[in-house]
C-alpha positions as CSV (number, residue, x, y, z in Angstrom):
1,X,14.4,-25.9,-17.3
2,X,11.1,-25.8,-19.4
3,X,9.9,-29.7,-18.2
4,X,10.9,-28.5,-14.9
5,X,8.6,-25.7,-14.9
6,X,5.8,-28.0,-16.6
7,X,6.1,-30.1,-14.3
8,X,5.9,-28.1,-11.4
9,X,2.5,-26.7,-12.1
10,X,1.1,-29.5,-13.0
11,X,2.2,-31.0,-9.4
12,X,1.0,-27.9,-8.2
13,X,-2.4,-27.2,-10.0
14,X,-3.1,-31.1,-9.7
15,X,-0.8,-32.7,-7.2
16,X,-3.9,-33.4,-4.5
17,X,-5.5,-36.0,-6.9
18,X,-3.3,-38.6,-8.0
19,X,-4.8,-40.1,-10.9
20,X,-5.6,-36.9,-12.5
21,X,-1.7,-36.1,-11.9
22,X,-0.4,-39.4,-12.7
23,X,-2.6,-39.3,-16.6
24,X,-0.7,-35.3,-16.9
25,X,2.5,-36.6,-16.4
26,X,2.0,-39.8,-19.0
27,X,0.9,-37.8,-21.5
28,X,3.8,-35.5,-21.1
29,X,6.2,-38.1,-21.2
30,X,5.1,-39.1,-24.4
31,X,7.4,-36.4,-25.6
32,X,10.9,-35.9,-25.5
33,X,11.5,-32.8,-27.6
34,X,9.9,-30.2,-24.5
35,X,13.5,-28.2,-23.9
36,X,13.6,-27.3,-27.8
37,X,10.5,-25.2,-27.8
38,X,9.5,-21.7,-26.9
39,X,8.5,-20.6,-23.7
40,X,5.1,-19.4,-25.2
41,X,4.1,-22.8,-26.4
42,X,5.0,-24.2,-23.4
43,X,2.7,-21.0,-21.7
44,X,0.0,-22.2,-24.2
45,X,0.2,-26.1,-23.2
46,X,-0.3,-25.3,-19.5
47,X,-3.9,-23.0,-20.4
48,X,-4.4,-25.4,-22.4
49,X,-4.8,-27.9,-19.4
50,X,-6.5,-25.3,-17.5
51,X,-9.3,-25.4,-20.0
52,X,-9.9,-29.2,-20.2
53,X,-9.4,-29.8,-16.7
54,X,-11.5,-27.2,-15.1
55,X,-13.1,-29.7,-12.6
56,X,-10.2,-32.2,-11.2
57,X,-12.3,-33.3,-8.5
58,X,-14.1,-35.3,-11.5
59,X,-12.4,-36.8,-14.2
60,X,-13.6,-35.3,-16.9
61,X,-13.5,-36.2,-20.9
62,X,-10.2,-35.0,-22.2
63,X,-9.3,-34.4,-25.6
64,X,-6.6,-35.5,-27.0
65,X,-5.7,-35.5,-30.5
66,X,-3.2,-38.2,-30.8
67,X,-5.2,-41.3,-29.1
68,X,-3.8,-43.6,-27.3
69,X,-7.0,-46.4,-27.5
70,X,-5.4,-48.7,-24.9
71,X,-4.7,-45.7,-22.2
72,X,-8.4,-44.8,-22.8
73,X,-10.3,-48.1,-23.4
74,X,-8.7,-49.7,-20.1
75,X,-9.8,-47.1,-18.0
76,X,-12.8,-46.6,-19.9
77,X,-12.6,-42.9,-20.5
78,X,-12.3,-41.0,-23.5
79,X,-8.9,-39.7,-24.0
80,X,-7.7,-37.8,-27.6
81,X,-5.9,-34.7,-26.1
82,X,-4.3,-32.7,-29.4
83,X,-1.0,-31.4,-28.5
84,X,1.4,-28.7,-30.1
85,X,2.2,-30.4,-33.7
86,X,5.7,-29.4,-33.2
87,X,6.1,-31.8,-30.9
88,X,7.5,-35.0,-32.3
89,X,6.0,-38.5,-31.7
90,X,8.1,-41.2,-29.7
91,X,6.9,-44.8,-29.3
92,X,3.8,-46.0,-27.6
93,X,5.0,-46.4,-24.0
94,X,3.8,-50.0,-23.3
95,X,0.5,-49.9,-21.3
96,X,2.4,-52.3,-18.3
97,X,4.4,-49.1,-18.0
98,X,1.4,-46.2,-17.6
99,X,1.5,-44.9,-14.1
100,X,-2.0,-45.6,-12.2
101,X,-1.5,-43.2,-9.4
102,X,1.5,-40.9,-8.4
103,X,1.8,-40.8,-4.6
104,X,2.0,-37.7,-3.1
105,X,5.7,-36.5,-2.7
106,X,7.4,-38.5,-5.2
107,X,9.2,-35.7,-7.7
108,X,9.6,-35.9,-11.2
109,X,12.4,-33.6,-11.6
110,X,15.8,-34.3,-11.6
111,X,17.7,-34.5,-8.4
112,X,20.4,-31.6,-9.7
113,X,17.7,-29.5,-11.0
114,X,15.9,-26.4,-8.9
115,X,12.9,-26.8,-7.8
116,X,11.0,-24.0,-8.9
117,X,9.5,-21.7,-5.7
118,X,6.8,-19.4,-7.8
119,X,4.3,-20.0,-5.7
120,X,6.0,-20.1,-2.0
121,X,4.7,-17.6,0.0
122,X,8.0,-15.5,-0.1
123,X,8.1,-15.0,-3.2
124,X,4.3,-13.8,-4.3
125,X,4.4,-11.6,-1.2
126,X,7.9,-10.2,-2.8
127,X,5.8,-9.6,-6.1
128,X,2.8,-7.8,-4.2
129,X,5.1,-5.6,-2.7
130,X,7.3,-5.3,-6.3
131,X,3.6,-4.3,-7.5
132,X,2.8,-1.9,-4.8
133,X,6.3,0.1,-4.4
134,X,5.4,1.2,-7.9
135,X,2.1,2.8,-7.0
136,X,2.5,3.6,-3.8
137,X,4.4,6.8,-2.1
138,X,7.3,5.6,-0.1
139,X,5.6,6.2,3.2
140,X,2.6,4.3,1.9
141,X,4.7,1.7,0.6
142,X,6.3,1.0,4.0
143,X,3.0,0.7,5.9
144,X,2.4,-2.1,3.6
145,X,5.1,-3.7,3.9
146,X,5.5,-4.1,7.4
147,X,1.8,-5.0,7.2
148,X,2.9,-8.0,5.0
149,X,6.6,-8.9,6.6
150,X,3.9,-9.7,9.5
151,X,1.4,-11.6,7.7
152,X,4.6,-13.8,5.9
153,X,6.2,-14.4,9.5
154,X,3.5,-15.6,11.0
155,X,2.8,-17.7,8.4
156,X,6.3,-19.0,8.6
157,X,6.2,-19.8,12.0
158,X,2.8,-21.7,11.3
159,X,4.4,-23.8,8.3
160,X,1.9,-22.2,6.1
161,X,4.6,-22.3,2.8
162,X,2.8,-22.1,-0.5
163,X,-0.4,-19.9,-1.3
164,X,-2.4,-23.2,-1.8
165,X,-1.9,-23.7,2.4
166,X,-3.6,-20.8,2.5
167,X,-7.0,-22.1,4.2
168,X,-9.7,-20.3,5.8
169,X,-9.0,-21.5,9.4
170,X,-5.1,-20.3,9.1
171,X,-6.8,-16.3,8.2
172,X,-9.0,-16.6,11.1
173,X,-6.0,-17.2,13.4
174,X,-4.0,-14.5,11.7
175,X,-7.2,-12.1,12.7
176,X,-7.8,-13.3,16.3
177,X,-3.5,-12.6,16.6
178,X,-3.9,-9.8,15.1
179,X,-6.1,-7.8,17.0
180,X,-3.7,-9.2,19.8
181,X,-0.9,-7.4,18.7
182,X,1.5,-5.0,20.8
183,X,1.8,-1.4,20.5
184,X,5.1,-0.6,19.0
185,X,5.7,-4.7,18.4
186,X,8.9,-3.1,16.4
187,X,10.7,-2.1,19.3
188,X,9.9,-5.3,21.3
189,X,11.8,-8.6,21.1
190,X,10.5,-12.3,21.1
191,X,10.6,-15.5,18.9
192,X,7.7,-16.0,17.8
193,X,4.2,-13.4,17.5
194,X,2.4,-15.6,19.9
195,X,5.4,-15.2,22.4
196,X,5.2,-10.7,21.6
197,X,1.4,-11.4,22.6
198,X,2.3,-13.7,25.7
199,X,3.9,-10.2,27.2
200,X,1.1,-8.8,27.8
201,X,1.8,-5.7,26.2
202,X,-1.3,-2.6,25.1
203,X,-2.7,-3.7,22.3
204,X,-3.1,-2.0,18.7
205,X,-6.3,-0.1,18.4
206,X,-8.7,-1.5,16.0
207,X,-8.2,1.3,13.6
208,X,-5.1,-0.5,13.4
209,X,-6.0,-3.8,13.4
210,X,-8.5,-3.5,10.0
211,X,-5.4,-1.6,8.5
212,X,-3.4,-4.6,8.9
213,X,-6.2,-6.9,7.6
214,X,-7.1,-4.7,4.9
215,X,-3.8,-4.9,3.5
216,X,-3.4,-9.0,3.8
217,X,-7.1,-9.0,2.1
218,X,-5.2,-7.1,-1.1
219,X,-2.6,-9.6,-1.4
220,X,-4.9,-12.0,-1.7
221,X,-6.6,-10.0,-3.9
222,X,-3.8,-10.2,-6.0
223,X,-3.2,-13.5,-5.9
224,X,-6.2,-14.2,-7.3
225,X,-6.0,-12.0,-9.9
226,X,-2.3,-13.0,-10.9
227,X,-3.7,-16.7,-11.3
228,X,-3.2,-18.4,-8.2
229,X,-5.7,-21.6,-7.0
230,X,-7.4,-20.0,-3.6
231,X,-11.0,-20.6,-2.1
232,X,-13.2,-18.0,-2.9
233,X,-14.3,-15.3,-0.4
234,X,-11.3,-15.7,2.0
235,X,-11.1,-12.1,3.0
236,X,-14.9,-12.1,4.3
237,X,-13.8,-13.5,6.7
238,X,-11.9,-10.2,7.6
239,X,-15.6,-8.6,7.4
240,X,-15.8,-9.0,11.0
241,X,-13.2,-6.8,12.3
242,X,-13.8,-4.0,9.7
243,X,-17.7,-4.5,11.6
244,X,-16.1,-3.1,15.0
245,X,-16.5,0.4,15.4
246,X,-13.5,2.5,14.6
247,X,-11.8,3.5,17.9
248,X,-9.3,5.8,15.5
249,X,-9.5,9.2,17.5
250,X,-11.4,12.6,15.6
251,X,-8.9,15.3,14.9
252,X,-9.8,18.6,15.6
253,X,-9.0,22.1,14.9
254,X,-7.4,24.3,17.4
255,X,-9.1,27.0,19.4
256,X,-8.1,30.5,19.7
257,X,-6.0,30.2,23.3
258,X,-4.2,27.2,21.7
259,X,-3.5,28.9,19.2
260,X,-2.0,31.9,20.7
261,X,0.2,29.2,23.6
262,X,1.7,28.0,20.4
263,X,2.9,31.5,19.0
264,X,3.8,32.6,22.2
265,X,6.6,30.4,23.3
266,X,10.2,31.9,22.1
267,X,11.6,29.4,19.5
268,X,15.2,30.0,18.2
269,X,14.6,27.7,14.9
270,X,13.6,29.4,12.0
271,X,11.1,26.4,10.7
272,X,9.8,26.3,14.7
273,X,8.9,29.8,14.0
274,X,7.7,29.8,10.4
275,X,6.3,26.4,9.4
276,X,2.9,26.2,12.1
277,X,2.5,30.2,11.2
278,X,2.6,29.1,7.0
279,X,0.2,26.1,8.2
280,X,-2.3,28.5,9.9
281,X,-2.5,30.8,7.2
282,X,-2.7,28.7,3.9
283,X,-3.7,25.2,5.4
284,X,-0.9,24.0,3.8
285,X,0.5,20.6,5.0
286,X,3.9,19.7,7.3
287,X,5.8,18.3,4.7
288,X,4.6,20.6,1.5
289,X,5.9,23.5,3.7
290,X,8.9,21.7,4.7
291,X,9.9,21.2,0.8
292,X,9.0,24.5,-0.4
293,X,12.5,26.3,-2.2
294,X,12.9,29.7,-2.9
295,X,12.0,29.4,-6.3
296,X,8.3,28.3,-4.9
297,X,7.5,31.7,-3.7
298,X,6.4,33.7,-6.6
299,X,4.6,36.9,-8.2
300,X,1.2,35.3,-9.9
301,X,-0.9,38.3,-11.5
302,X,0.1,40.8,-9.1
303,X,0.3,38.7,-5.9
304,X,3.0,36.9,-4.1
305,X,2.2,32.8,-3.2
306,X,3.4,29.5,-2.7
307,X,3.6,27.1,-5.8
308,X,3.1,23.5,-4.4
309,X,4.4,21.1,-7.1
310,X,6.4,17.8,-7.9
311,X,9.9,19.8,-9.4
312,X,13.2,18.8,-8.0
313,X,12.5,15.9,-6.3
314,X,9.6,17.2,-4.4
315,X,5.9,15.3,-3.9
316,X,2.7,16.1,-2.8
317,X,0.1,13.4,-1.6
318,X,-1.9,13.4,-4.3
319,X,-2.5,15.4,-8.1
320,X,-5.1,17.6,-6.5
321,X,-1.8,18.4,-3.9
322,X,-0.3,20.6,-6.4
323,X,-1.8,24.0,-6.7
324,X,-1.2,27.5,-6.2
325,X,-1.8,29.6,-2.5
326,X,-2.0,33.1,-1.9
327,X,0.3,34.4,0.9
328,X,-1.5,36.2,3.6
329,X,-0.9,39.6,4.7
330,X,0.4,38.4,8.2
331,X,3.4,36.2,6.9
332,X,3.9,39.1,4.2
333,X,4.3,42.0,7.0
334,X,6.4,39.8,9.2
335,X,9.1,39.6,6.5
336,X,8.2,36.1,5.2
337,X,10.0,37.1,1.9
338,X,13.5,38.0,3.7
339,X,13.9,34.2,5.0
340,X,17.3,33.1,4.1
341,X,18.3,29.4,4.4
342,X,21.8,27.8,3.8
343,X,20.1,25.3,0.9
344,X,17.6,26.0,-1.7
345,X,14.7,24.5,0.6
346,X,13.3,28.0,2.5
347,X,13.8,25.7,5.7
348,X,16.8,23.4,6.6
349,X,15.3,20.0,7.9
350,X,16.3,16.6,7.6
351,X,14.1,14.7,5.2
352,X,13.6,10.8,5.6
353,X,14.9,9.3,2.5
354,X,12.7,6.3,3.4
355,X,9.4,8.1,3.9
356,X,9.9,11.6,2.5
357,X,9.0,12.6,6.0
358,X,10.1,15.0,8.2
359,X,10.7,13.3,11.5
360,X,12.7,15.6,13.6
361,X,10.5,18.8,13.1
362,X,7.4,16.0,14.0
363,X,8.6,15.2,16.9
364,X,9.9,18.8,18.3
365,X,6.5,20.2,17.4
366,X,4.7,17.1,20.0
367,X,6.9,18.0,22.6
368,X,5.7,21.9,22.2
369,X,2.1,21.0,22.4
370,X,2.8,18.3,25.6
371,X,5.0,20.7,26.8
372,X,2.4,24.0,26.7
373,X,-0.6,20.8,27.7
374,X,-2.2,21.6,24.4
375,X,-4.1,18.1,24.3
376,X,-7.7,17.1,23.3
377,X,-10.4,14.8,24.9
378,X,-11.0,11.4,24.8
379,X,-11.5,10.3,20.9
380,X,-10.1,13.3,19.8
381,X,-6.6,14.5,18.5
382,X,-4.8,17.8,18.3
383,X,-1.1,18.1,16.0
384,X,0.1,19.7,13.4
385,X,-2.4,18.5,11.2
386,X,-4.9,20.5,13.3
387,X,-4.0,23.2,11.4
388,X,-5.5,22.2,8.1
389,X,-9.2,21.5,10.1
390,X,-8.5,24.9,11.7
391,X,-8.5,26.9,8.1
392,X,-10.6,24.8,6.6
393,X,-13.2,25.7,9.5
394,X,-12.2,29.5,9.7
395,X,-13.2,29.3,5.6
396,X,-16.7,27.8,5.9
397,X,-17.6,30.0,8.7
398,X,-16.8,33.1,6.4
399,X,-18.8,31.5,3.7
400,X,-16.2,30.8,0.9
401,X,-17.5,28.3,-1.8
402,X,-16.8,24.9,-1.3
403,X,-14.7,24.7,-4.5
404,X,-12.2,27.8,-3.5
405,X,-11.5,25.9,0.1
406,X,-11.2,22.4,-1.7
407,X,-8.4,24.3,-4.4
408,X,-6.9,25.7,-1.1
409,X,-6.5,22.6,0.8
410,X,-5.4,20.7,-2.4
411,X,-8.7,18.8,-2.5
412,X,-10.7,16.6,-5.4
413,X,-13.1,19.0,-6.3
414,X,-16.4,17.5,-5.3
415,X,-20.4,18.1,-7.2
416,X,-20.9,16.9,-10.4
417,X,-18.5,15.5,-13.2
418,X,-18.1,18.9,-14.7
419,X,-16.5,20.6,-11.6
420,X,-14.5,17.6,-11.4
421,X,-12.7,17.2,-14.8
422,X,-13.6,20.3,-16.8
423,X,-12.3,22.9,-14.2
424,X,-9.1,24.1,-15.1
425,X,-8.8,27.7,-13.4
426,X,-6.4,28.7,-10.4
427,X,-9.1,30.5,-8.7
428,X,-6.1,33.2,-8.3
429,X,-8.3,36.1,-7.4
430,X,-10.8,34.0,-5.2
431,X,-8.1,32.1,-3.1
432,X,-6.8,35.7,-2.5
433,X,-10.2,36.9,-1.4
434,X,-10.9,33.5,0.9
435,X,-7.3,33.6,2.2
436,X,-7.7,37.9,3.4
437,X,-10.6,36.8,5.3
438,X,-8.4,34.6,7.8
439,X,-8.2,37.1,11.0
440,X,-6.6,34.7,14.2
441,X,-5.6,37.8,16.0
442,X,-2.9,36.4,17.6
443,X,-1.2,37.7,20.3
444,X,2.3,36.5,19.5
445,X,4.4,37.9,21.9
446,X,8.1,37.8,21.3
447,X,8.1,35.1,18.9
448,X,9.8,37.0,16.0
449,X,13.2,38.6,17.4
450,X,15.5,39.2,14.9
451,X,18.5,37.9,15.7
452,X,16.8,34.4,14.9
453,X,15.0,34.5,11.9
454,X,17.1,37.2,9.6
């Protein structure tokens, strides 16, 4: 299994000149003894090649400690390559016998062994995404990876198999289809990505497009960095797209007539109700709301809030995500502390196992704001999100410091280094202040009856 693996780099590493190939394999056929050593020797062998033979285009001096004069002086190169000394000598194969050239294709291995696949395009885009699932949240990690199945089909269906087919014409054509692409491709069926363009479907936005590009440019990122023989500066020629101006649209807080549409429809739901009033008044986000337990509202020095943390299962976007929010007066006089739920979650939705996402409260809260025409111009974009710009706008116009908001909102402090990494206070008293000087006056009708939310 260990020649086998020899072997296979070297084809790999050196396959595309011949006579550099056919001199590699000669000089490992010398020995016979390969399968009784350990793997890090055998490691050790293949750097060591990588060392001599940094420039195969040109056949360079090698070194090799156990000479063979004939192999050297008939080719006139000098050749006294030192290898492993537990390796044991066999006889002098007879110089009629050395291999001039090895013609592309013919395998060394043996017919019942595997031939190894380490560098097949499958199976590095398997270890990217092995990489990535560790660092990434699982919505994150799902972006990617539909952002990769694409980049691997397409170069399936272009016979592009190993990472050293990888050339720069092939990533221009994957950019020129990509900015091709369908809206919701997913959901549409077809053979082959040039046939899903062929439909003549609207495309992805371009937003969406250096998204895709940006994540293809990682793997090969990675590739590079995990070894792999590529050109250099492949993903400039993403450059271009990411040049394009963004056509992502702005999102943008809510005014005060939204706002009071929203809160005066009559929802029957208790998270319908709750959730977008939470959001409003702490700037908290959908799914930290969403998660929030019983146990997460609490007394803090005289004052009840929401602890946002990791416990039980729970996640927040990032470390600055976890912190601690004063509850306003409004949720407090409304009775936010007498919700009951069936679970130990204050609200009962469905959570995506996949994404950690709530889907079904996402999409009832779109239909609300279609339904009451709550929508924003061109370039622009109103959801739940909105609700975030809308405190965070509310709190600058009443002049609260930039580092209360940012402790609010669960932001990296920005300034210098030492508000950074040597702040370490709650900013209880503060975030009460800053969160008693949100005043929506809302008008919200009959949204709170009883019956519903008891």
């Amino acid at each position: 299994m260990k020649l086998t693996y020899l072997l296979d780099e070297v084809w790999r590493k050196y396959g595309h000149d011949e006579k550099v190939y056919g001199r590699i394999v000669y000089l490992i056929s010398k020995y016979e003894s390969i399968e009784d050593l350990s793997w890090n020797i055998v490691e050790q062998w293949l750097m060591d090649i990588d060392d001599e033979w940094r420039n195969v285009e040109e056949l360079l001096k090698v070194k090799l400690g156990n000479a063979d004069p004939q192999f050297g002086n008939d080719r006139g190169i000098y050749i006294s390559v030192p290898y492993p000394h537990q390796l044991p000598k066999i006889p002098k194969i007879p110089n009629s016998k050395i291999p001039q050239e090895i013609p592309r294709g013919i395998s060394f291995l043996d017919s019942d062994s595997p031939i190894p696949n380490s560098n097949t395009i499958p199976q590095i885009t398997q270890d990217f995404l092995d990489f990535k699932e560790k660092n990434l949240k699982p919505g994150s990690f799902l972006k990617v990876k539909s952002r990769i199945d694409l980049f691997q089909r397409y170069s399936t269906e272009q016979n592009i198999n190993t990472i050293q087919d990888i050339s720069p014409q092939f990533l221009r054509d994957f950019r020129d289809i990509v900015q091709k692409l369908p809206k919701n491709r997913h959901n549409l069926e077809a053979e082959t990505i040039q046939q899903l363009i062929e439909q003549n479907h609207p495309t992805i936005s371009n937003h969406t497009a250096v998204e895709i590009l940006g994540t293809v440019s990682m793997f090969i990122d990675f590739c590079c960095s995990e070894g792999y023989s590529l050109q250099p500066n492949l993903t400039k020629i993403f450059d271009l797209t990411k040049k394009i101006k963004s056509e992502r649209s702005v999102r943008i807080p809510f005014s005060k007539d939204q706002l009071n549409r929203i809160f005066s429809t009559n929802e029957t739901r208790l998270s319908d109700i709750w959730v977008p009033l939470i959001a409003l008044y702490t700037g908290m986000r959908q799914s930290e709301i969403l998660q929030l337990t019983k146990s997460d509202v609490q007394q803090m020095n005289g004052h009840w809030v929401f602890n946002i943390n990791e416990e039980n299962g729970k996640s927040v976007k990032t470390q600055s995500g976890k912190r601690i929010i004063p509850i306003h007066h409004f949720l407090l006089n409304r009775g936010i502390l007498n919700l009951t739920s069936t679970s130990d979650r204050l609200f009962n939705e469905k959570q995506n196992i996949h994404t950690k996402g709530f889907d079904e409260f996402s999409k009832r809260f779109a239909k609300r704001l279609k339904t009451l025409n709550i929508t924003a111009n061109e370039n622009q974009r109103l959801d739940f999100h909105s609700f975030r710009h809308t405190v965070r706008t509310a709190l600058v116009e009443q002049n609260v410091p930039e580092i209360v908001i940012d402790s609010i909102m669960g932001h990296s402090p920005k300034g210098s280094t030492g508000l950074q990494v040597y702040t370490h206070s709650n900013l209880i008293q503060q975030k009460v202040n800053a969160i008693g000087k949100l005043d929506f006056s809302l008008n919200i009708g009959n949204i709170f009856r009883e019956s519903t939310w008891l």
